[in-house]
C-alpha positions as CSV (number, residue, x, y, z in Angstrom):
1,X,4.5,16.6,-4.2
2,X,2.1,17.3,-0.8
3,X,-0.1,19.3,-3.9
4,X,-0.8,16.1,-5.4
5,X,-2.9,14.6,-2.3
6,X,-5.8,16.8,-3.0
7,X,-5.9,15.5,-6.9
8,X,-5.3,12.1,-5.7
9,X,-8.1,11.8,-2.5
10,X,-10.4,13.8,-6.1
11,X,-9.5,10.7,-8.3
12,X,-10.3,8.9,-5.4
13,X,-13.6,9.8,-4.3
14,X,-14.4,9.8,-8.4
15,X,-13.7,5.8,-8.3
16,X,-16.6,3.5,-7.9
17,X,-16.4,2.2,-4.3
18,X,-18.2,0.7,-1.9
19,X,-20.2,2.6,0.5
20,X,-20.0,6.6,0.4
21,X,-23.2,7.4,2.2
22,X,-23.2,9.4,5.9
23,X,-23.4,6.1,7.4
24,X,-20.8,4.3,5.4
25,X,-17.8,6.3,4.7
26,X,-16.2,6.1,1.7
27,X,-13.0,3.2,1.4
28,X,-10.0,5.0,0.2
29,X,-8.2,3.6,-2.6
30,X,-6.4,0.0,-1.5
31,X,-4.2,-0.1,-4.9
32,X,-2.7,3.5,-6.1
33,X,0.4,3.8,-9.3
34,X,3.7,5.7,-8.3
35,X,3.4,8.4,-10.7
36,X,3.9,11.5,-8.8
37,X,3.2,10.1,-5.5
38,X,6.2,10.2,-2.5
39,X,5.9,7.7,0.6
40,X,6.0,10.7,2.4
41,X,2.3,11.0,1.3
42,X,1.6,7.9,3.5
43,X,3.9,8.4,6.2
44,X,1.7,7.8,9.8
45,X,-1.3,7.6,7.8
46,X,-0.4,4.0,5.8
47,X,1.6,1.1,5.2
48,X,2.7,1.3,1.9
49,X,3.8,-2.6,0.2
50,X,5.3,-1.1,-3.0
51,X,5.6,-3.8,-6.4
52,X,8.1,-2.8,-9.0
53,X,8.4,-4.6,-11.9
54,X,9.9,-3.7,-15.4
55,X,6.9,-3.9,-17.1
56,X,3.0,-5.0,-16.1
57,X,3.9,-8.3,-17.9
58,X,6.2,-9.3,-15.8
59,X,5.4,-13.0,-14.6
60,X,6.6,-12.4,-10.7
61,X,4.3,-8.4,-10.7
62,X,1.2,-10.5,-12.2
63,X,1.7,-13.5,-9.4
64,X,2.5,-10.3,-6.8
65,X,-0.8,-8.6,-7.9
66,X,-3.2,-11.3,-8.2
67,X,-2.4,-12.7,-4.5
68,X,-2.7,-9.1,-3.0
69,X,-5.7,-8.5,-4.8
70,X,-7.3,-12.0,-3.5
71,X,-7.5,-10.9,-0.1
72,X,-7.8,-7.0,0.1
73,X,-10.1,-7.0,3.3
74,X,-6.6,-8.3,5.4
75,X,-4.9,-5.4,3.8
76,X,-7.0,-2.6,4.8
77,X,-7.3,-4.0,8.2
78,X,-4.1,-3.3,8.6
79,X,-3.6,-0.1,7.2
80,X,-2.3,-1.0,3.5
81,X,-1.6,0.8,0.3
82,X,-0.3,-0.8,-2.3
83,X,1.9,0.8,-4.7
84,X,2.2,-0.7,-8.2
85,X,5.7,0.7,-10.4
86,X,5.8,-0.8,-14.2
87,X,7.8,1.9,-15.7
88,X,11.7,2.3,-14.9
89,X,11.6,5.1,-17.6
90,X,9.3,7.5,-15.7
91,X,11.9,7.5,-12.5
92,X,9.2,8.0,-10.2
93,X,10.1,9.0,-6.1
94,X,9.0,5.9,-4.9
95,X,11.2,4.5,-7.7
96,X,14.0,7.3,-6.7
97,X,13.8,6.0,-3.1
98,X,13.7,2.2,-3.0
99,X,15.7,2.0,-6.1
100,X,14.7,-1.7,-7.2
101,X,16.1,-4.4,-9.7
102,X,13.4,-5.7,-11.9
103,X,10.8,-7.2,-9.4
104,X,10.8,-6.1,-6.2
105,X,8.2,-6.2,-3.3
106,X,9.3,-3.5,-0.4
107,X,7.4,-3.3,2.7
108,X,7.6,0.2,4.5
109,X,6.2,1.5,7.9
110,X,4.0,3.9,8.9
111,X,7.0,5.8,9.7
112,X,8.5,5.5,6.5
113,X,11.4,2.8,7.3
114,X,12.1,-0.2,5.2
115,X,10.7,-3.3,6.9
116,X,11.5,-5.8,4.1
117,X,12.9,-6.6,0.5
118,X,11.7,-9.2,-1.4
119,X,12.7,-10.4,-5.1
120,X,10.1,-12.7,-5.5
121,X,6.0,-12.5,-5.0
122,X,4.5,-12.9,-1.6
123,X,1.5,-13.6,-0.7
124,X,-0.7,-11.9,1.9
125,X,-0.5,-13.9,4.9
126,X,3.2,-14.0,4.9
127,X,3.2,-9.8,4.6
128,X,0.4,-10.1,7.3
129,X,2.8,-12.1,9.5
130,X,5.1,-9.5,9.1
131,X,2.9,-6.3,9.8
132,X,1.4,-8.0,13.1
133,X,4.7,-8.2,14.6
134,X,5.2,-5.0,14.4
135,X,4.9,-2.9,17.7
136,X,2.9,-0.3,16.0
137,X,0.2,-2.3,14.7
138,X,-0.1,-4.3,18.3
139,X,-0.9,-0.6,19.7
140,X,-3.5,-0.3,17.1
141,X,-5.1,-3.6,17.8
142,X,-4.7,-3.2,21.6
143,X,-6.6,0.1,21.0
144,X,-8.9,-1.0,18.7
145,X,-10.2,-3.6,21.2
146,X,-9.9,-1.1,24.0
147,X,-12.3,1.4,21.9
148,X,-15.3,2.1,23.0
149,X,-18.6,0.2,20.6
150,X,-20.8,2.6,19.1
């Protein structure tokens, strides 16, 4: 699985994306699918919010998607990747792992635990709510303010 992160960060960089010059870095990829990807992949690096669904029409995944995709400046801020799973055929790890019922939002850490479970859509603020409580990400804005400006 760690062989994959090379192709993925590839597909990545290949996306069109804001930025990219030696003054603006290039954003990583806010919205990734399962595939062959693990959550260990993320773990300290990202918090992964992970929508399963049965199928990409689902009703509940298109609500789920179209609020996280309305504010994906909050989401980055706090260290977000979202992973979309619309096919209970393929089994994927992350699939193998959370092991969801139709629609499912999980939240997971930085650390890889599972924060929350939800069977219906949530939207961003309420997941922001949730992430700002947490005592990692009060470090990381204590020591983002504490950071020297450049």
């Amino acid at each position: 699985m760690k062989a994959l992160a090379p192709l993925v960060m590839a597909l990545a960089l290949a996306l069109p994306v804001k930025g990219g010059t030696a003054t603006e870095p290039v954003e990583e990829p806010l919205f990734v699918e399962a595939g062959e990807l693990s959550l260990d992949d993320f773990k300290w690096d990202k918090r992964p919010v992970v929508v399963f669904a049965d199928n990409p029409a689902d009703p509940m995944y298109r609500r789920q998607m179209e609020a996280l995709e309305a504010r994906p400046d909050e989401l980055r801020e706090r260290d977000v990747v979202v992973i979309t799973d619309t096919d209970p055929g393929a089994n994927s790890a992350v699939r193998q792992a959370l092991r969801p019922r139709g629609f499912m939002l999980v939240l997971v850490a930085k650390d890889g635990q599972v924060l929350l479970r939800k069977p219906q859509p949530w939207d961003v603020r309420e997941l922001s709510r949730s992430i700002d409580k947490l005592p990692t990400r009060q470090q990381e804005v204590r020591d983002r303010r504490a950071a020297p400006i450049r």
